[in-house]
C-alpha positions in Angstrom: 132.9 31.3 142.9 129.7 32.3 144.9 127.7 29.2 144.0 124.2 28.8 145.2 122.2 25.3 145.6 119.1 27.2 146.1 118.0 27.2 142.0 118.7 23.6 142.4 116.9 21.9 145.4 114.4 24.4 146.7 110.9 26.6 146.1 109.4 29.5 147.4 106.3 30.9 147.0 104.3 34.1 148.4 100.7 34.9 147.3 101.4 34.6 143.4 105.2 34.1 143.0 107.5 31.3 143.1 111.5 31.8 143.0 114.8 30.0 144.2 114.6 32.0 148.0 113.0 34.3 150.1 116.6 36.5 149.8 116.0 36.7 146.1 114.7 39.9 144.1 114.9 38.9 140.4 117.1 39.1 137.2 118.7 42.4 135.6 121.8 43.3 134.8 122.1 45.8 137.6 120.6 45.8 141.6 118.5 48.7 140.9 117.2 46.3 137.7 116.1 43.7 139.7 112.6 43.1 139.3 110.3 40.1 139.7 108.3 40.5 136.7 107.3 37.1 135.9 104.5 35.5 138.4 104.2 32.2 137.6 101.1 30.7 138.0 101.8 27.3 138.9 104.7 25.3 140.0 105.3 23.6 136.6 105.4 26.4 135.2 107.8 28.2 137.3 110.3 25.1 137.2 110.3 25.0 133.6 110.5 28.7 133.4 113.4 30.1 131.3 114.0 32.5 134.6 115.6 29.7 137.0 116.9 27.8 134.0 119.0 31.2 133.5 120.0 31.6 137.1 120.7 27.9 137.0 123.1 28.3 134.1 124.3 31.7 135.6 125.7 29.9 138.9 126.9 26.6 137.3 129.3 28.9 134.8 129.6 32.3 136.2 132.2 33.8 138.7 130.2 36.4 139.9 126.5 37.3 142.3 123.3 37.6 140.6 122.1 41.1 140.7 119.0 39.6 142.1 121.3 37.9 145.0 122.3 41.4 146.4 121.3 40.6 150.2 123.7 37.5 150.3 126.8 39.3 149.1 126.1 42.6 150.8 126.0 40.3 154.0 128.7 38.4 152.8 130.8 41.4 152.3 130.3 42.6 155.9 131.9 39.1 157.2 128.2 37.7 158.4 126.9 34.1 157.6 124.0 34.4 154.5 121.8 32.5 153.4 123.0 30.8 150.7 126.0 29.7 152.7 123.6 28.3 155.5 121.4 26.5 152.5 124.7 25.4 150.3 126.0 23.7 154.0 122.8 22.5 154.6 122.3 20.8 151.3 126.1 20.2 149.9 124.9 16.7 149.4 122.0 16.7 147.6 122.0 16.0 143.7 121.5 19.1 142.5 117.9 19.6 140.2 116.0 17.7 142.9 113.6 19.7 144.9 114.2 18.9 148.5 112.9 22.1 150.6 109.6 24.1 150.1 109.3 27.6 151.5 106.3 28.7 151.4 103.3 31.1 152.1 100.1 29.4 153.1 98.3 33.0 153.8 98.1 36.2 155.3 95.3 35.5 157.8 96.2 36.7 161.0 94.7 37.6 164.3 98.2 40.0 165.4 99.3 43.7 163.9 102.8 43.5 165.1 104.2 47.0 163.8 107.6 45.0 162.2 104.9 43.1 160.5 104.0 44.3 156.9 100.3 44.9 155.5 100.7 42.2 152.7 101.3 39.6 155.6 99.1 40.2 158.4 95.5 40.6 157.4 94.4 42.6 160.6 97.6 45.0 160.1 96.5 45.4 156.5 92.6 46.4 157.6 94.6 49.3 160.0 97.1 50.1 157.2 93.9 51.0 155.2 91.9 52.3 158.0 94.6 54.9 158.4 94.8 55.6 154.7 98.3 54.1 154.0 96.9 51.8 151.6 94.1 51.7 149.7 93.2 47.8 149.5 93.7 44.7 150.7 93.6 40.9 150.2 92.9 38.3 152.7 94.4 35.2 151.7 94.4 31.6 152.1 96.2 29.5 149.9 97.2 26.8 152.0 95.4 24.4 149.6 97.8 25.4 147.1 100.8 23.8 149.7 99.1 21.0 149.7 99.0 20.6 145.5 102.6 21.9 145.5 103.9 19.4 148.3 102.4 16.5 146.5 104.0 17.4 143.4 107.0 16.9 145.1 108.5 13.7 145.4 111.7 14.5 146.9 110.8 17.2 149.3 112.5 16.5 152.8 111.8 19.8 155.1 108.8 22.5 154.3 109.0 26.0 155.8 105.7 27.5 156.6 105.4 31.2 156.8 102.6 33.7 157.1 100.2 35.0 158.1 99.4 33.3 160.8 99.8 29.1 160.2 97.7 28.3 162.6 94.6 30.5 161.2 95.2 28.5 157.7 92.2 26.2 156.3 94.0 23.4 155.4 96.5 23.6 158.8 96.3 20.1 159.9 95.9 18.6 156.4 99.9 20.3 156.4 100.8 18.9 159.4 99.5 15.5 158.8 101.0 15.4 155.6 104.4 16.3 156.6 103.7 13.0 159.2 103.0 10.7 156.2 106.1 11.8 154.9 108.4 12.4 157.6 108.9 15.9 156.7 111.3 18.4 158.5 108.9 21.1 159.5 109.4 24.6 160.1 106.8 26.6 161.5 106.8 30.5 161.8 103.7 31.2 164.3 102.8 33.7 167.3 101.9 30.7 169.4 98.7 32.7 170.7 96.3 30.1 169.6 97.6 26.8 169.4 95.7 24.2 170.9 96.0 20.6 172.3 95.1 18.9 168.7 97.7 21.2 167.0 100.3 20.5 169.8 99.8 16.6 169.0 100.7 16.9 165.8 103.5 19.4 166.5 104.6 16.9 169.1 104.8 14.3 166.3 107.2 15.5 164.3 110.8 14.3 164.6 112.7 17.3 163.3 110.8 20.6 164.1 
């Protein structure tokens, strides 16, 4: 039975969504159905959505993958390690409906225009992408004052994953970090190391499990 602990114990959020993973894609009842259509606004509302109360239900009774869970069982299929095995190994202790790891987006604010990057996630590769004509608009954000609501609305959380963007361009950067000190957070920080400085290196330093 390909259980996932995801639903159970962790968030993610990018720019305006929240869901169980970064791997997931949404519900249907088919892979070319699977659509994200709800963006929930907050994270109450997207814990006490009917959405992950049905994929809750789905992988506490079912036998089978959630459409929306395609990338795990194609990579499953092909003998590689995915990531719900990594996060059900990871977390095969943890009592399941407490939120214990936060993945999320701070922003897109970003001083690099790697070519693997995309436009929604670099805000200097967006400006080219629309400078060229690929796209027509662009959004610069920063919600890394939203990170800081969500992670104090959870009591539980152990380890935060910071993506971006750029982290180290983000507002509220060091409010993060400190935060993740006063809790003794596992921190995970996805960064281009191009502008980190001595005061961010002291608090990186700090951190037991980075």
């Amino acid at each position: 039975m390909p259980f996932c602990v995801a639903p159970f114990v962790a968030v993610r959020f990018h720019t305006d969504m929240y869901g169980p993973c970064c791997m997931y894609e949404g519900t249907g009842r088919s892979v070319q159905e699977t659509t994200r259509t709800a963006k929930f606004t907050s994270l109450e509302e997207y814990l006490a959505s009917k959405e992950l109360a049905d994929i809750r239900k789905a992988y506490l009774e079912g036998d089978e993958f959630l459409p929306g869970c395609h990338t795990c069982k194609r990579m499953e299929d092909q003998g590689q390690n995915s990531y719900r095995q990594s996060l059900n190994q990871k977390y095969k202790n943890n009592e399941l409906g407490k939120i214990v790891f936060y993945d999320t987006f701070p922003g897109n604010v970003c001083n690099l225009k790697c070519f693997m990057c995309q436009p929604t996630s670099s805000s200097r590769l967006g400006a080219e992408h629309k400078k060229l004509g690929w796209v027509q608009d662009i959004k610069t954000l920063d919600m890394s004052d939203r990170t800081l609501s969500d992670m104090a609305k959870m009591p539980e959380l152990k380890s935060l994953s910071l993506i971006g963007g750029e982290f180290f361009l983000a507002k509220h950067n060091r409010d993060i970090l400190q935060a993740c000190l006063d809790r003794n957070l596992d921190v995970r920080v996805v960064t281009n190391a191009t502008i980190i400085n001595d005061r961010l290196l002291d608090y990186l330093k700090k951190i037991k499990n980075l």
